[in-house]
PDB file as gemmi writes it, atoms N, CA and C in Angstrom:
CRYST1    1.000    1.000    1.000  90.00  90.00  90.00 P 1                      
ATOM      1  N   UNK A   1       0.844  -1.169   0.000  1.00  0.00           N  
ATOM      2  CA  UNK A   1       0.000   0.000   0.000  1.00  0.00           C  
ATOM      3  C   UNK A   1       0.894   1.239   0.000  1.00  0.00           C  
ATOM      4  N   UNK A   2       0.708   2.343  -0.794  1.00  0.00           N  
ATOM      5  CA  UNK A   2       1.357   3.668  -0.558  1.00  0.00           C  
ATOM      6  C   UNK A   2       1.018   3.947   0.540  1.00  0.00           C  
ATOM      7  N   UNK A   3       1.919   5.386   0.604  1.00  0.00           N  
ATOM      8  CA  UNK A   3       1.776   6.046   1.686  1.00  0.00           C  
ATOM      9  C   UNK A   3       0.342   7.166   2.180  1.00  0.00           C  
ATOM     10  N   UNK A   4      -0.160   7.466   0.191  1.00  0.00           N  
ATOM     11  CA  UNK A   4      -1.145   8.314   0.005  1.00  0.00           C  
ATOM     12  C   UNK A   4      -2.558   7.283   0.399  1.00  0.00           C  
ATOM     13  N   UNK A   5      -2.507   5.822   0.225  1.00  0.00           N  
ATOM     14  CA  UNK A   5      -3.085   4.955   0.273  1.00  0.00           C  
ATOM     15  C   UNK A   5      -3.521   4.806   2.175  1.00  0.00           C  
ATOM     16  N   UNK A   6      -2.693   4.885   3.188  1.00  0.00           N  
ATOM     17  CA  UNK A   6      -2.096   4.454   4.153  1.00  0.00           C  
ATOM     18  C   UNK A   6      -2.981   5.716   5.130  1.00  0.00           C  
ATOM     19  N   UNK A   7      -2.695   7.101   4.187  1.00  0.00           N  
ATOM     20  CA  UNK A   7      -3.234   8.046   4.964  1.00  0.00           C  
ATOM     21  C   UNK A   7      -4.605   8.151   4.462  1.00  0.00           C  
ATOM     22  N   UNK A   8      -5.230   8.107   3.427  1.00  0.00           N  
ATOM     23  CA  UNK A   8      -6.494   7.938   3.144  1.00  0.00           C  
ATOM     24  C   UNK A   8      -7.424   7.048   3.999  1.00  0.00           C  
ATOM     25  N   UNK A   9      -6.660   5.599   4.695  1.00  0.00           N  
ATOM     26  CA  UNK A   9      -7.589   4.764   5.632  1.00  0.00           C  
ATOM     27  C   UNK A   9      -7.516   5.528   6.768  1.00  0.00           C  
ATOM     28  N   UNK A  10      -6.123   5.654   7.439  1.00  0.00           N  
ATOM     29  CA  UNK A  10      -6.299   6.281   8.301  1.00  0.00           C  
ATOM     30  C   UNK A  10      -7.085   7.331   8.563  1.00  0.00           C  
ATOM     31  N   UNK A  11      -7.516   8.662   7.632  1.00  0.00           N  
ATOM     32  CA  UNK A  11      -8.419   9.346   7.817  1.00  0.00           C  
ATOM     33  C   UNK A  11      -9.541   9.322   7.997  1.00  0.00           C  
ATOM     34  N   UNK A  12     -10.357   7.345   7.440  1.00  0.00           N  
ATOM     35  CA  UNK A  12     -11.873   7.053   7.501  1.00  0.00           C  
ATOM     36  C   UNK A  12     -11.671   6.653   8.770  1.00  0.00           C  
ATOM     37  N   UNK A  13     -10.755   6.209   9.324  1.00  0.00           N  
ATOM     38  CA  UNK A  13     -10.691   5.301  10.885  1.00  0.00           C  
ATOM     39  C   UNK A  13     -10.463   5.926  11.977  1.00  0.00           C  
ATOM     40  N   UNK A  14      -9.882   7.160  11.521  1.00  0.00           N  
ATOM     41  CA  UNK A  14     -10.024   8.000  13.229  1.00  0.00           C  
ATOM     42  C   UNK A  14     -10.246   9.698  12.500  1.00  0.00           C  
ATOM     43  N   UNK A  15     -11.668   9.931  13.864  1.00  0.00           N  
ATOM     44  CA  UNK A  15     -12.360  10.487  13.165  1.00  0.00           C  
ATOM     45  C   UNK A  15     -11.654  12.017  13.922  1.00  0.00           C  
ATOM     46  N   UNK A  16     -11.965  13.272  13.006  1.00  0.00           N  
ATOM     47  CA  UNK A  16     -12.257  14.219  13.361  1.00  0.00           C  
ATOM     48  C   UNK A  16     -12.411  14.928  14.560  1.00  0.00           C  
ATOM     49  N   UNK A  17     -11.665  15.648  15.439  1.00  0.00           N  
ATOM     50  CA  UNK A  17     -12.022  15.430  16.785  1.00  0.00           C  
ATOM     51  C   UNK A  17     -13.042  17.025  16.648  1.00  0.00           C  
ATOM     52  N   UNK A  18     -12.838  18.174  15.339  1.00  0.00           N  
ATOM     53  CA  UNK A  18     -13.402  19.101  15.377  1.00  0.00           C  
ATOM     54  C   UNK A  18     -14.763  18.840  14.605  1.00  0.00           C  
ATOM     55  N   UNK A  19     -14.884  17.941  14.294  1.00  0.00           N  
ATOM     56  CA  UNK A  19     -16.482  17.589  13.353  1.00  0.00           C  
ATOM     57  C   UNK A  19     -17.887  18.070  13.993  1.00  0.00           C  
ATOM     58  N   UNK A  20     -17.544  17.852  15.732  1.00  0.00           N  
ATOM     59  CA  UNK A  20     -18.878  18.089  16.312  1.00  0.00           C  
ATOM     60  C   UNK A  20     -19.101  19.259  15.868  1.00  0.00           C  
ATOM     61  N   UNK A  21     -17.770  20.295  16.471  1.00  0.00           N  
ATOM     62  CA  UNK A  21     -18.345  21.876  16.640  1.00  0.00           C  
ATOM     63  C   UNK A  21     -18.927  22.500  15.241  1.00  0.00           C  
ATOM     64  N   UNK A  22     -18.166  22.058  14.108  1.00  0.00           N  
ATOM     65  CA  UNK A  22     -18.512  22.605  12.938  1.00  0.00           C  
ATOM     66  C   UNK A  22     -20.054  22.135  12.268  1.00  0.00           C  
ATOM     67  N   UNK A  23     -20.587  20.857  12.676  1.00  0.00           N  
ATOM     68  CA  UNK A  23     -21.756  20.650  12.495  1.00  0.00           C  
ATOM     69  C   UNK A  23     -22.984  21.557  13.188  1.00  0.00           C  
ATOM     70  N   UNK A  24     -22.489  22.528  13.991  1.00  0.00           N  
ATOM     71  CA  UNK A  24     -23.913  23.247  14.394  1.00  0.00           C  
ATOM     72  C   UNK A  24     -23.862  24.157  14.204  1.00  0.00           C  
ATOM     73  N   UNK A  25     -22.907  24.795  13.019  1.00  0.00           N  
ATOM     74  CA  UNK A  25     -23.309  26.021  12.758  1.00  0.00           C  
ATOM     75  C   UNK A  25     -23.438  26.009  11.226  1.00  0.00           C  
ATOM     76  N   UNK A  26     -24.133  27.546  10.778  1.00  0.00           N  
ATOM     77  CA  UNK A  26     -25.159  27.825   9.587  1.00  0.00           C  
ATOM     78  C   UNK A  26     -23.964  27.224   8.240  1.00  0.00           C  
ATOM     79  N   UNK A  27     -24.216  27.139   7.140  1.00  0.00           N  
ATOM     80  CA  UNK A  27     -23.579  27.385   6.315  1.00  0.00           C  
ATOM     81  C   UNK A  27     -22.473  28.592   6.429  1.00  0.00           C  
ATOM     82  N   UNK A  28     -23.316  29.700   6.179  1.00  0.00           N  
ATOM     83  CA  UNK A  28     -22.626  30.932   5.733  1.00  0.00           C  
ATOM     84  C   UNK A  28     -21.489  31.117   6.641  1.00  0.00           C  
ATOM     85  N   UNK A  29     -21.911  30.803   8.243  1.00  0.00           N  
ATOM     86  CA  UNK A  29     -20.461  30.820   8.821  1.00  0.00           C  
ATOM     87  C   UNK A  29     -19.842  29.769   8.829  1.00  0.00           C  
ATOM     88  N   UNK A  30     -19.733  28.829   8.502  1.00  0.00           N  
ATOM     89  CA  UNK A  30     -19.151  27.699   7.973  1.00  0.00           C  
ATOM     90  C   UNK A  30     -18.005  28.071   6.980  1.00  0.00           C  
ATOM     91  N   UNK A  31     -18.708  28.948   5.820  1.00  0.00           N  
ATOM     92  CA  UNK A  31     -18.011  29.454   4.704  1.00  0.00           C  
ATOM     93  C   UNK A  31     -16.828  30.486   4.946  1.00  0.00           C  
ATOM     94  N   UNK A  32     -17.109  31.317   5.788  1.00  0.00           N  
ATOM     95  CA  UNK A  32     -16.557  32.386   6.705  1.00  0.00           C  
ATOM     96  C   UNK A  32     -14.990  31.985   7.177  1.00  0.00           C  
ATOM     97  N   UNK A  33     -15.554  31.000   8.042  1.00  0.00           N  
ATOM     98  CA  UNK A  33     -14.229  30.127   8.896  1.00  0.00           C  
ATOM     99  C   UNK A  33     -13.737  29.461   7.895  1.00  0.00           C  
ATOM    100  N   UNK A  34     -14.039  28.487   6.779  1.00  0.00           N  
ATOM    101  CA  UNK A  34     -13.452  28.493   5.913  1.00  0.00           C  
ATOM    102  C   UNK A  34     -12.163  28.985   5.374  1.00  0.00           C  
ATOM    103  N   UNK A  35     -12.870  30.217   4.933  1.00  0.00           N  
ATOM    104  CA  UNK A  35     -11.248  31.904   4.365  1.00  0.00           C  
ATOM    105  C   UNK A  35     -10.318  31.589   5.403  1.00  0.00           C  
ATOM    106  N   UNK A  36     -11.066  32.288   7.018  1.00  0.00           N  
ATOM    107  CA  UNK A  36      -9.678  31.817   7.540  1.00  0.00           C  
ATOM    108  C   UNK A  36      -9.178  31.004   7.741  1.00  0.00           C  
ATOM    109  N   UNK A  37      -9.178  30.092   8.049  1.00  0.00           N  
ATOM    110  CA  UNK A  37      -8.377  28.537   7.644  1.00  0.00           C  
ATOM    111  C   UNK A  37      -7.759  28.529   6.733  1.00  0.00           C  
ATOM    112  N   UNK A  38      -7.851  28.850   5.367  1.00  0.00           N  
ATOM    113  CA  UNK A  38      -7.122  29.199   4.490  1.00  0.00           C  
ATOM    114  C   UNK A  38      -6.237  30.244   4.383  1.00  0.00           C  
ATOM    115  N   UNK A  39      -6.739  30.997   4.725  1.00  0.00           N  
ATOM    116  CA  UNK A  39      -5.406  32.064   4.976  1.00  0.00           C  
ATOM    117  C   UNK A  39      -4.744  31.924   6.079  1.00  0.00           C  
ATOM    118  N   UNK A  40      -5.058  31.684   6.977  1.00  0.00           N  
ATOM    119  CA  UNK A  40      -4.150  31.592   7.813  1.00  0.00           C  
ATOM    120  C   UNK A  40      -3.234  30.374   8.146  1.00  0.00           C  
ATOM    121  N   UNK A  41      -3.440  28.860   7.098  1.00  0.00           N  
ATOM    122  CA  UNK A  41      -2.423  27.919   6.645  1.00  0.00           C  
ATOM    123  C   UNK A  41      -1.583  28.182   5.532  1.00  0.00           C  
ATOM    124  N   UNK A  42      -1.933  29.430   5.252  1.00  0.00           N  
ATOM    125  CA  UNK A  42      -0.809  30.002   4.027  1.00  0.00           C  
ATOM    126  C   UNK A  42       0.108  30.872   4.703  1.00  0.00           C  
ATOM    127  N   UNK A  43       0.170  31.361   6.068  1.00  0.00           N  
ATOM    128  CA  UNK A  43       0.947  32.146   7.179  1.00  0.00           C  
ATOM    129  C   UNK A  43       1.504  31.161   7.859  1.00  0.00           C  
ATOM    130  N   UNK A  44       0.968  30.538   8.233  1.00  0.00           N  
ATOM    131  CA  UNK A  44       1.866  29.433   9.175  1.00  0.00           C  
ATOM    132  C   UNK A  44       0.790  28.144   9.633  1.00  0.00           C  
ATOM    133  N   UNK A  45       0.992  26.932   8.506  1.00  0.00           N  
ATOM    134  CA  UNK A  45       0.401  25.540   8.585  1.00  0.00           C  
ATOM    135  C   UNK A  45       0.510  25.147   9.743  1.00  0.00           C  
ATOM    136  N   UNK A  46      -0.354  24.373  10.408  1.00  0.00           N  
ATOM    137  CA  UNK A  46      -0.424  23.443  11.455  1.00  0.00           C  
ATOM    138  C   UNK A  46      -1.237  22.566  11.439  1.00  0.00           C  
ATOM    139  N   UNK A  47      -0.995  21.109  12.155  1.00  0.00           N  
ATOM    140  CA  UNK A  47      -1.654  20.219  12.229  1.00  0.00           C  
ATOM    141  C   UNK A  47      -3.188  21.001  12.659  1.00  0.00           C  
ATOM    142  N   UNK A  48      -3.461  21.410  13.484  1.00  0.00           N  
ATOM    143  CA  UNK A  48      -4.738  22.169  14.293  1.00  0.00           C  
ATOM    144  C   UNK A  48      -5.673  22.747  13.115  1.00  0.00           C  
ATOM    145  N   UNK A  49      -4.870  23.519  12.268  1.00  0.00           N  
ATOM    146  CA  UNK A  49      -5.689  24.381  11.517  1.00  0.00           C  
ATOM    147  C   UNK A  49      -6.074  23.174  10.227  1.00  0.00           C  
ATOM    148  N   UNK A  50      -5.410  22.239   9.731  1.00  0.00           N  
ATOM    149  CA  UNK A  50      -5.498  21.787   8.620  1.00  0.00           C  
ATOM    150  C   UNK A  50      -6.447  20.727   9.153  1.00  0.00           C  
ATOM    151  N   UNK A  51      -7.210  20.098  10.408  1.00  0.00           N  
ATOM    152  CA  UNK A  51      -7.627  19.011  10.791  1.00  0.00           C  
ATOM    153  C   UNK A  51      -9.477  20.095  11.023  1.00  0.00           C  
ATOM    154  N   UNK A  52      -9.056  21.195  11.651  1.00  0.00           N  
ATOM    155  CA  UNK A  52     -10.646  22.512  11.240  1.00  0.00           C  
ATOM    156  C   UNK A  52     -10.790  22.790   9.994  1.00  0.00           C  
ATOM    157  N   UNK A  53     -10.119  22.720   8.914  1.00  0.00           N  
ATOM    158  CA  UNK A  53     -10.046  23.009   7.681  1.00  0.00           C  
ATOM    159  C   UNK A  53     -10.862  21.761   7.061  1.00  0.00           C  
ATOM    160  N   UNK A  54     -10.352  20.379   7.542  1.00  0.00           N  
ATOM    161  CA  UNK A  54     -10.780  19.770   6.810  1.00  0.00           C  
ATOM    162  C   UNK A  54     -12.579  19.020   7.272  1.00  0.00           C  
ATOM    163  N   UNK A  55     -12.233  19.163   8.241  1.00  0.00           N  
ATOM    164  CA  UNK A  55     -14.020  19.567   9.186  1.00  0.00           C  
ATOM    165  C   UNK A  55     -14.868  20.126   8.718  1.00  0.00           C  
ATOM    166  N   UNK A  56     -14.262  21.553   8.413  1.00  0.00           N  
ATOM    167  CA  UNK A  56     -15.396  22.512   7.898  1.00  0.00           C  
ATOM    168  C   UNK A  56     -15.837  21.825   6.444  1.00  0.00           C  
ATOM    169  N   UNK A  57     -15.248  21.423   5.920  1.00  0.00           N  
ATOM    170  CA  UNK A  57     -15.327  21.335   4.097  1.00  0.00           C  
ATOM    171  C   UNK A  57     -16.127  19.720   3.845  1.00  0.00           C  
ATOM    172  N   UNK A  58     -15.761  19.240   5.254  1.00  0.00           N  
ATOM    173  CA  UNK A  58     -16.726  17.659   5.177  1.00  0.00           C  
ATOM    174  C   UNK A  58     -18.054  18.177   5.733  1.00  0.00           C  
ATOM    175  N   UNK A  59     -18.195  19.362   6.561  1.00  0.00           N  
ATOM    176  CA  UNK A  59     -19.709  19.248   6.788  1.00  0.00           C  
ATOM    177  C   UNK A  59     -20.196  20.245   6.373  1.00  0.00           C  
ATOM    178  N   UNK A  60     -19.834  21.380   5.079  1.00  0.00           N  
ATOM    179  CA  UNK A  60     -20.329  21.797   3.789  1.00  0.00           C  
ATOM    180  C   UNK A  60     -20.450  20.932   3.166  1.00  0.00           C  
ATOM    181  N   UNK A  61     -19.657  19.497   2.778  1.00  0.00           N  
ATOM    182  CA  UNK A  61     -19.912  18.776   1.701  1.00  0.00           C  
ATOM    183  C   UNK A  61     -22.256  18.091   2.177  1.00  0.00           C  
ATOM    184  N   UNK A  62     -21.557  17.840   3.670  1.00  0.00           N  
ATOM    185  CA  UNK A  62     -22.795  16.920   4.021  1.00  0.00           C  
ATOM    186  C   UNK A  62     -23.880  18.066   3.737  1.00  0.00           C  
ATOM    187  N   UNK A  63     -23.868  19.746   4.068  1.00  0.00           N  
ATOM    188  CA  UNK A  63     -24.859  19.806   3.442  1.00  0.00           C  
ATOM    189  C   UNK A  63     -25.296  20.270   2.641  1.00  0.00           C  
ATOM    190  N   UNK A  64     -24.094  20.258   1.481  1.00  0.00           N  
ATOM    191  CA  UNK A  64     -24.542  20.196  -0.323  1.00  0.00           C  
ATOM    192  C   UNK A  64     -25.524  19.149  -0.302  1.00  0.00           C  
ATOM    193  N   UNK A  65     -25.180  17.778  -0.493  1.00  0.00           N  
ATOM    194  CA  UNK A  65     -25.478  16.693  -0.417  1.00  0.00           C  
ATOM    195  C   UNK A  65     -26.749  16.192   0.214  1.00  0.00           C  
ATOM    196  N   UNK A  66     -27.271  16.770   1.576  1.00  0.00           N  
ATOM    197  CA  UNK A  66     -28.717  17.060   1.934  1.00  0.00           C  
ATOM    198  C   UNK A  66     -29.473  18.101   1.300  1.00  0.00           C  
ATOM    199  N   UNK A  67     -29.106  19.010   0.656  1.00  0.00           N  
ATOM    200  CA  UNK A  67     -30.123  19.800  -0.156  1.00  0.00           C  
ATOM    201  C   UNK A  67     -30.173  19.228  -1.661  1.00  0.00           C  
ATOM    202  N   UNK A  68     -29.213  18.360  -1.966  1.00  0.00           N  
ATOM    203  CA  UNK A  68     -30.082  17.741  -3.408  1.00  0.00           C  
ATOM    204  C   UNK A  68     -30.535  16.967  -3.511  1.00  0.00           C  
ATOM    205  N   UNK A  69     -31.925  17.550  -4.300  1.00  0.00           N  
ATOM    206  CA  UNK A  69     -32.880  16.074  -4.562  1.00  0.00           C  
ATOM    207  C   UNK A  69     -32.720  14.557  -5.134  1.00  0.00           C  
ATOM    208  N   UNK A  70     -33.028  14.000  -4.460  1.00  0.00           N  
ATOM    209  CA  UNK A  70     -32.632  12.344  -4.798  1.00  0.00           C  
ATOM    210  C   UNK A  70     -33.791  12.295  -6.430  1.00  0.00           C  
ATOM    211  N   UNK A  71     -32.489  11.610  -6.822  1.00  0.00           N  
ATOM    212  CA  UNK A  71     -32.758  11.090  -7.913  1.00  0.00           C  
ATOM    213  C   UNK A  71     -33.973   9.827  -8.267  1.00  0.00           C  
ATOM    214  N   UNK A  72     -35.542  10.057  -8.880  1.00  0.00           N  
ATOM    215  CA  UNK A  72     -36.353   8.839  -9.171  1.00  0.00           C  
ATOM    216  C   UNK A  72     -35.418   7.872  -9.479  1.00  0.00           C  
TER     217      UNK A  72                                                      
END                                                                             
């Protein structure tokens, strides 16, 4: 198995420790915190910011994904 392989399981198997907080808030600030996360891993990366980064963008994905209509 690669290494890109190796970290991909690992990411389904231990979860998110910031997932809760980002699930209860709106979109729009979702989107918000977003920017900064991004800008501010372009100033100085860290494990912390890139693990909220990737939180926020899994629970925008979940609710793209609840607002489209299922397919007949």
């Amino acid at each position: 198995m690669t290494s890109t392989g190796v970290v991909r399981v690992r990411r389904k198997l231990v979860k998110n420790p910031y997932l809760d907080t980002y699930k209860k808030m709106s979109e729009r600030e979702l989107t918000a915190w977003k920017r900064v996360f991004e800008r501010s891993l372009a100033m100085k990366p860290s494990r912390e910011k890139l693990l909220r980064l990737r939180a926020i963008e899994q629970t925008l994905r979940t609710i793209e994904t609840s607002r489209q209509p299922r397919a007949a």
